[in-house]
C-alpha positions, 0 to 999 in steps of 0.5 A: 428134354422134350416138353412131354418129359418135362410135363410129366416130370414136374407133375410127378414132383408136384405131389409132396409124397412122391417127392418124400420118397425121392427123397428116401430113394436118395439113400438107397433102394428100397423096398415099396414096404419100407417106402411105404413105412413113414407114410399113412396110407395103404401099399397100393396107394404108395405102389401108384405113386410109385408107378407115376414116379417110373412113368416119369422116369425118376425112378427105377424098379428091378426085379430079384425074386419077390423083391422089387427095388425102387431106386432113385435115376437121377439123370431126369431130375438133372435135366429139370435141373438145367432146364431151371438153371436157364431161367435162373438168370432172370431171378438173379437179375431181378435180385440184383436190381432189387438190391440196387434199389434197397441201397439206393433206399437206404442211401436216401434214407440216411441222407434225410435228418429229421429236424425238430422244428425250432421253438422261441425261446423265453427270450425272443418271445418277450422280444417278439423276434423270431 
C-alpha cells in the first residue's frame, strides 16, 4: 500500500459515520437511502461520505438502473490491517515489560510485612526495660 492510499484510507476512517456505514456495508449492500436511514442528516451529506469512502477505495458503487449499490471492498481495510499488524510487536513488547513490571510490584508488595511497632507492656514499664 503506498503512502498515499494510506493517507486516504485512514482519513476516511477517521470519521465515525463513515466507519458507521462500513460497518452497515458489512452486511451487504445498500442502497445510499438506506445507508442514509440510521443517521440524521440529509442524502447528499451521506452520498459525500460515500464518495470519500470510494475515493479511499473502501467501498464500491455499481450501477443497475436507478439503483446504486454500495458495498463494502475489503481488500483496502486488510492492507490497513497488515500495515498495523507490523507495528503491533511494539505494543505487544511493551505490554510485556508492563507486565513484568506489575509482577515484579507485587512480588515486592507481598514480600513487605507491615509491622505494628511494639508497645511496653504493663510489666517492662514499672521495670523500666525495654
Amino acid at each position: 500500500m503506498t503512502s498515499d492510499h494510506l493517507s486516504s484510507t485512514f482519513a476516511a476512517l477517521a470519521d465515525p459515520t463513515r466507519r458507521a456505514i462500513l460497518a452497515r456495508l458489512a452486511a451487504g449492500e445498500a442502497s445510499v437511502t438506506q445507508i442514509a436511514a440510521p443517521f440524521e442528516m440529509s442524502m447528499p451529506a451521506v452520498s459525500k461520505h460515500l464518495k470519500v469512502l470510494e475515493r479511499a477505495g473502501l467501498i464500491a458503487r455499481g450501477r443497475e438502473a436507478q439503483w446504486r449499490p454500495a458495498r463494502l471492498e475489503p481488500a483496502r481495510l486488510k492492507e490497513v490491517a497488515d500495515w498495523v499488524a507490523h507495528y503491533q510487536r511494539f505494543w505487544s513488547k511493551s505490554f510485556d515489560r508492563l507486565d513484568d513490571y506489575l509482577k515484579e510490584m507485587q512480588a515486592q508488595d507481598a514480600g513487605k510485612k507491615i509491622r505494628k511497632p511494639a508497645t511496653k507492656t504493663t510489666e517492662e514499664k514499672k521495670d523500666g526495660s525495654e
